[in-house]
TORTOR-958631 format. One record per residue (C-alpha): x, y, z; residue in one letter. Coordinates in steps of 0.2 Angstrom, whole numbers, plus 5000, padded with zeros to 4 digits. Example, Ala and Ser with C-alpha at 12.3 -4.5 7.8 and 13.67 -1.06 7.14 Angstrom:
! TORTOR-958631
506249785039A;506849955036S;
END
This chain:
! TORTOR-958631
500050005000X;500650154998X;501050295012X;499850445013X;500150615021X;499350645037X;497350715034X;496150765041X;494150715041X;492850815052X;493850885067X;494850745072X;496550715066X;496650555054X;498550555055X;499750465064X;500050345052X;502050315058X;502750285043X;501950115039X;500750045024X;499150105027X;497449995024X;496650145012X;497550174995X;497850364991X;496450334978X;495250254991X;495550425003X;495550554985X;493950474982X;493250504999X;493850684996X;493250734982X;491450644989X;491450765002X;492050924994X;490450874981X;489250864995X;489750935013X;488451085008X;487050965010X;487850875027X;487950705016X;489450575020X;489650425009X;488650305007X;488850165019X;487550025011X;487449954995X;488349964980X;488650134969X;487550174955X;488450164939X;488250354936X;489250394953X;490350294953X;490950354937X;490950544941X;491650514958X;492950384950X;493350554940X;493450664955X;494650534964X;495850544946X;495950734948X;496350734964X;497450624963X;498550684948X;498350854958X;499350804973X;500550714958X;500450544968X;500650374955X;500450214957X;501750124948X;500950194932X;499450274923X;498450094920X;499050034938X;498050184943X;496750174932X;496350004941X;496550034959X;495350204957X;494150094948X;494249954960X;494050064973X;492650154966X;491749984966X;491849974985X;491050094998X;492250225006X;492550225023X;491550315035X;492350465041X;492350535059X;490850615063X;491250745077X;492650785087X;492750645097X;491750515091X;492650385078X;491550295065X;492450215050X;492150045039X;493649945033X;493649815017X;495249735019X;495349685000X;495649864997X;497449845004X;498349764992X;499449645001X;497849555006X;497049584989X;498749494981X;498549364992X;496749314991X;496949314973X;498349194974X;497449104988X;496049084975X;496749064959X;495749214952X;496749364941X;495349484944X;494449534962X;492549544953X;492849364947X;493149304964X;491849404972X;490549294958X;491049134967X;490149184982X;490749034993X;492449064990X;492449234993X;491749215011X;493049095015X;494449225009X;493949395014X;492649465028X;491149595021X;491749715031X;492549785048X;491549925056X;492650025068X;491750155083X;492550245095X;492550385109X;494350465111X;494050535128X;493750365132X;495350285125X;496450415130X;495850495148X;495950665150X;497350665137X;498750605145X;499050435138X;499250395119X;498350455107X;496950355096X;498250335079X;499550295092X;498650155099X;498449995091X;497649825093X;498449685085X;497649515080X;497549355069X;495649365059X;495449185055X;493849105049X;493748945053X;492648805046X;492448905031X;493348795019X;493548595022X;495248605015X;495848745026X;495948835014X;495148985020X;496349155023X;496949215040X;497649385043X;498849435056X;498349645059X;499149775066X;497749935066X;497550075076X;496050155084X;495650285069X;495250105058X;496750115050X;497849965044X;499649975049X;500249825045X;499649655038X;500149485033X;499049345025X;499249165029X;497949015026X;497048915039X;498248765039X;499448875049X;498348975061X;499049085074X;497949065093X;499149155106X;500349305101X;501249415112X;502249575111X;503949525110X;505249615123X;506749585112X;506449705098X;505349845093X;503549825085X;503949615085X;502649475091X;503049325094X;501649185091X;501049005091X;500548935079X;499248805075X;499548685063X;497848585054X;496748635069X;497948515079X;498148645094X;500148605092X;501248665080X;503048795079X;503448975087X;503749135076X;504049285075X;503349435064X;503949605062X;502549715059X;503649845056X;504349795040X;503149635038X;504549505041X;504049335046X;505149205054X;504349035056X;505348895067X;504448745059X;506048665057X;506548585073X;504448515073X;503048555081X;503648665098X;501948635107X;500448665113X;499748825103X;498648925116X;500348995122X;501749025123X;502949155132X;504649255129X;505849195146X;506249315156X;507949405156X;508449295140X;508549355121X;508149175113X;507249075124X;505249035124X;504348955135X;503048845128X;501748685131X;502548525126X;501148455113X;499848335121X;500448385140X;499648495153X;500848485168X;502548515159X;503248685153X;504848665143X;506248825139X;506748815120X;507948925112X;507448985096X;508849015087X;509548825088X;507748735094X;508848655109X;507848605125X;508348725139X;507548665154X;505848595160X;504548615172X;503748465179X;502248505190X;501348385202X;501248365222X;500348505235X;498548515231X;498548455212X;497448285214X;498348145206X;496548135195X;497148265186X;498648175180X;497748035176X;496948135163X;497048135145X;497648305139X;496248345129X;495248325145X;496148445154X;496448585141X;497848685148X;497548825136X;498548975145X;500149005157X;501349145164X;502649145174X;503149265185X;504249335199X;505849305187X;505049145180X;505149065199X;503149055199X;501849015186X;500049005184X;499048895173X;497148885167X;496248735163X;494948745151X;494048565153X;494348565172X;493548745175X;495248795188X;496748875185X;498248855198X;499748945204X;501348845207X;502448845224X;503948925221X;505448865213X;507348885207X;507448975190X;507848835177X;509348835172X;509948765155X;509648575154X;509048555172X;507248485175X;506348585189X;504848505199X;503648615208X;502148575216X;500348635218X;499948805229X;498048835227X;496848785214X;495348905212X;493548835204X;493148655203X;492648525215X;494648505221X;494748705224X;495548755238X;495148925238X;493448995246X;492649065232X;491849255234X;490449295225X;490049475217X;488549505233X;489849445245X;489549255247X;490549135250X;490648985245X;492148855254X;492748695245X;491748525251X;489948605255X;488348555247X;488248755239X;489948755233X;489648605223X;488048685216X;489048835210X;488448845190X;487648675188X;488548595198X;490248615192X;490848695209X;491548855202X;490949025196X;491949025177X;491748915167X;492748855150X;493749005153X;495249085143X;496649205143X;496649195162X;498149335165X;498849415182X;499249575185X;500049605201X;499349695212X;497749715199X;497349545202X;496649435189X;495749435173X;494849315162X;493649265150X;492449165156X;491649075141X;490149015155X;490348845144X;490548665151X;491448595140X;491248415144X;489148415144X;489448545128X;488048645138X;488048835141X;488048895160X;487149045159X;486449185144X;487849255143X;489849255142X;490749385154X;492349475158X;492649445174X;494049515187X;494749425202X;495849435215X;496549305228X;497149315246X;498349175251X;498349215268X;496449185269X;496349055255X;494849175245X;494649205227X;493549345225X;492549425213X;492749625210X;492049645192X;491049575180X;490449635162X;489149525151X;489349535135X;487549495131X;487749335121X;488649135122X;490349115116X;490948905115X;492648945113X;494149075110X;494149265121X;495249385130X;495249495144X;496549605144X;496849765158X;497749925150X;498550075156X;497050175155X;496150045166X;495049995151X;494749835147X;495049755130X;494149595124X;493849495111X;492349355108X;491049305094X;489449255097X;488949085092X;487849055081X;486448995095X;486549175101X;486349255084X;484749385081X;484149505066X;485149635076X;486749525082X;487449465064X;489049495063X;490449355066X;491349445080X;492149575091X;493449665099X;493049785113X;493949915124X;492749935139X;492750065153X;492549975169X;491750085178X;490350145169X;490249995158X;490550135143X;491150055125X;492650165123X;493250075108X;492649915096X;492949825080X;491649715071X;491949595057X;490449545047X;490649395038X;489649335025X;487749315035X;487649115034X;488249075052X;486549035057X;486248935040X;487748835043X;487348795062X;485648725057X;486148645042X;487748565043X;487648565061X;489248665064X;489248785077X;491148835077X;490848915058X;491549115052X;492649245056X;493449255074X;495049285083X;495849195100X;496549345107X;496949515105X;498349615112X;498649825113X;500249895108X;500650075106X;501950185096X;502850235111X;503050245130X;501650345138X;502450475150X;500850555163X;501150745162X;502750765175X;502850875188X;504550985197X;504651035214X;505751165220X;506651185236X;508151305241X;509551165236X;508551055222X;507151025208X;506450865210X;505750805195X;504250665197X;503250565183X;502350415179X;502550315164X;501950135155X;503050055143X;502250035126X;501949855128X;501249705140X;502449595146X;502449485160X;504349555169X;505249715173X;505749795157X;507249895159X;507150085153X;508350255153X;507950435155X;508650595151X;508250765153X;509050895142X;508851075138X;507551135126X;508851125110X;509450955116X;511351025118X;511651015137X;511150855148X;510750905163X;510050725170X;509950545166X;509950375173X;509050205174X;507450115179X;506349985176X;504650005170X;503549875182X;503049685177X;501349675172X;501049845164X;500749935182X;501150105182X;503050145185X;503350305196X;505150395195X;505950535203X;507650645196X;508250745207X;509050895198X;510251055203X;509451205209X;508851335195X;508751195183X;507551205169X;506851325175X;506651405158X;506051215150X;507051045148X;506250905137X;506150745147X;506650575137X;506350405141X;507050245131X;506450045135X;507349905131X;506849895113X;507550085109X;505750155108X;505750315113X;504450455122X;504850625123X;503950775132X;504250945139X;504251015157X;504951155167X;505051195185X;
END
């Protein structure tokens, strides 16, 4: 795609585009240029349903080709042009924003050439209008269309974290069961909270992507695990969505378990991942030369010998984090409706294997923590009420995913409401739920829930940010589905609070979910993604303050590194003079595990920057923020 100059659409700023492929073409935003400039007299936008009439899409096909031979922007060549504007013209524009805060756009992905090059290849078709006649095999390669709302004094509070183009949500859109071959396209995506698409890469179903994680090695890099032929096992990789480089690490087999996997702390190789078809062994692999680095082995304290006894599949360990410098970890068990924190252990060293036992388990009938309900209740392991927790399962989540602890913040999850051994839903409704767990008094407790207002079987995320939003993803399944709930599925950025949507992204697929479940009895059917994770363009730094005394300046902020991960992240600051010619501080921190806010003090010489200093911060990746203060 080509890059664009910052623009503008209403009064918010459509800019911030970093340097990076965008998803709209300059032809695709000429076109919605010259629509507006024909028609803001009469208050119109375009049209956001249906296709053009012949007779506009020719004059504003026109329109788009003056403006763009105006700004004297080609793309490759007069007929290359010629065929983008009248591909574009065939497709609606995107919405614009309709007011100063409030974001409203609609994205077609095959407008970004990269996936339009690929789902052409994918389908063996030379032209985009011949693939969009076979009906079927369009579905399967492309969604309808992605409808993006927003509220930016929701996603950025009171200003003082990043701003809507400098946030993003990355993701792989899959849509599974859509071809028996697996032939159907997957998209890894990197796009920001104005709608636009800064980075994407096509891949087919064979190769699906469930977890994916910022990586803390190297800048605006995930690393993933992949799933290979709906197996739930298959290789690590990387992919640079900076410059779109891909690295696959297929060749020393299938790593593991592909609902996750996690960079080791304080190592720049080594991964931490599920050993295929096991639940209670974590294995370190280095990357670059595939070689076992240690293992995990968990059994003994609480964990019932039962559980070993099972077959994988009928435990479903589908999430783990380690934490305290990889000393601890905690695991979520998807068929056993638990998740569990280990005792703690030594670090694992290069080819030692660890064994740790059991802490607490909270949920199931061998919990050992008392669970607290939203109202208060309590429920303690063994009684008859306990047991009777939702239908009997003796827990209050249920077929849960993308369990995640955040210090101090406690823990958050996805609870699917789904037993997965009956194949019956729990309640009417999936949830986000927040909870935290006191050791001493052997609680789990429930401080938050939001309902999303439909059944999800399987899949979601529950992730906390800086802002104290949350950010989730789900779909609905197709026994939920209604005239007004269509579409395949969602991500959503909610305010806790006020349970406010501050931000969300819709896919609609092709409007058969509900024809598939009741014809070929296949509920799992359309376009969906496992997890979702927020990145942004660079540190945030809360507006900082100076004190002045008779013999210092003492200079405070509060900052967040740019990206989740599960360690301290080490980070630099300086503090120059306005020009940047004197440094008049600088040192070293380390921003906190788990994405909590990091507080710093500078202490500085008396009288300094008084007249303005610009305050830098750098993490470990060389991302940099920048911002200016004066005492």
């Amino acid at each position: 795609s080509l890059k664009v100059p910052p623009r503008t659409s209403g009064a918010c700023t459509m800019s911030s585009y970093g340097g990076v492929a965008e998803d709209e073409t300059v032809a695709h935003l000429a076109y919605q240029d010259a629509w507006s400039a024909t028609n803001e007299l009469n208050g119109q936008t375009p049209p956001q349903n249906g296709r053009h009439r012949a007779g506009m899409v020719a004059l504003y096909t026109s329109l788009a080709g003056m403006a763009l031979v105006a700004a004297g922007m080609t793309r490759g060549g007069a007929d290359a042009a010629a065929s983008s504007l009248a591909s574009v013209a065939e497709h609606r524009p995107p919405e614009a924003v309709t007011s100063s805060n409030i974001i409203n756009r609609t994205i077609y992905l095959q407008d970004n050439e990269e996936v339009l090059e690929a789902i052409l290849a994918a389908s063996g078709y030379d032209a985009l209008d011949a693939l969009e006649a076979d009906a079927d095999m369009y579905s399967s390669m492309v969604p309808k269309m992605i409808e993006i709302y927003g509220d930016t004094d929701l996603i950025n509070p009171d200003g003082e974290y990043a701003d809507p183009g400098d946030s993003y949500v990355m993701f792989n859109l899959q849509c599974k069961n859509c071809d028996e071959s697996n032939g159907s396209m997957n998209f890894l995506l990197v796009i920001n909270m104005l709608g636009h698409i800064l980075s994407v890469r096509a891949h087919n179903e064979t190769m699906s992507v469930d977890a994916l994680h910022p990586s803390p090695v190297t800048s605006k890099e995930v690393y993933l695990a992949m799933n290979y032929d709906e197996l739930e096992n298959g290789p690590a990789a990387t992919w640079n969505w900076g410059d779109n480089t891909f690295t696959q690490f297929g060749q020393y087999g299938y790593v593991g378990n592909s609902h996750d996997v996690q960079w080791a702390t304080d190592s720049s190789t080594d991964v931490w991942h599920m050993p295929a078809n096991q639940d209670f062994m974590l294995e370190k692999m280095n990357l670059a030369t595939g070689q076992n680095q240690g293992r995990l082995n968990i059994s003994g304290g609480v964990l019932p010998e039962a559980w070993l006894d099972k077959s994988w599949d009928m435990v479903d360990a589908n999430h783990f984090q380690f934490d305290k410098g990889d000393t601890e970890a905690y695991l979520s068990f998807r068929m056993l409706n638990a998740f569990l924190k280990t005792e703690t252990f030594d670090a694992v060293e290069s080819g030692e294997d660890v064994v740790t036992a059991v802490a607490w388990i909270a949920g199931s009938h061998n919990g050992t923590l008392t669970i607290v309900d939203l109202d208060g209740t309590e429920y303690t392991p063994g009684t008859i009420p306990y047991n009777e927790l939702y239908d009997g399962l003796g827990t209050l989540w249920a077929g849960q995913h993308n369990l995640e602890y955040y210090g101090d913040a406690g823990f958050f999850l996805f609870d699917n409401a789904y037993d997965a051994i009956s194949g019956e839903f729990i309640s009417d409704s999936a949830r986000l739920l927040k909870l935290s767990v006191n050791e001493s008094e052997e609680t789990v407790t429930l401080e938050w829930e939001y309902e999303l207002g439909y059944n999800s079987m399987i899949y979601g995320d529950n992730d906390l940010l800086p802002t104290s939003n949350v950010l989730t993803c789900a779909w609905p399944d197709a026994t939920s589905l209604t005239d007004e709930l269509d579409w395949d599925a969602e991500i959503i950025e909610v305010v806790p609070d006020t349970g406010e949507t501050a931000w969300s992204l819709k896919i609609w697929g092709d409007g058969t979910r509900a024809t598939q479940y009741d014809a070929m009895d296949e509920e799992i059917y359309g376009w969906m993604m496992y997890s979702v994770e927020r990145v942004y363009e660079e540190p945030i730094i809360i507006t900082p303050t100076c004190a002045t005394s008779d013999s210092e300046n003492t200079l405070s902020f509060d900052c967040y590194n740019n990206f989740k991960v599960h360690s301290a992240v080490a980070a630099t600051y300086t503090v120059t003079n306005t020009d940047g010619s004197e440094t008049v501080a600088s040192g070293s921190f380390d921003f906190e595990s788990h994405w909590a806010k990091t507080s710093v003090e500078v202490t500085l010489d008396e009288d300094t920057c008084e007249d303005g200093c610009v305050l830098t911060i750098e993490n470990s990746v060389g991302d940099t923020k920048e911002t200016s203060f004066s005492c």
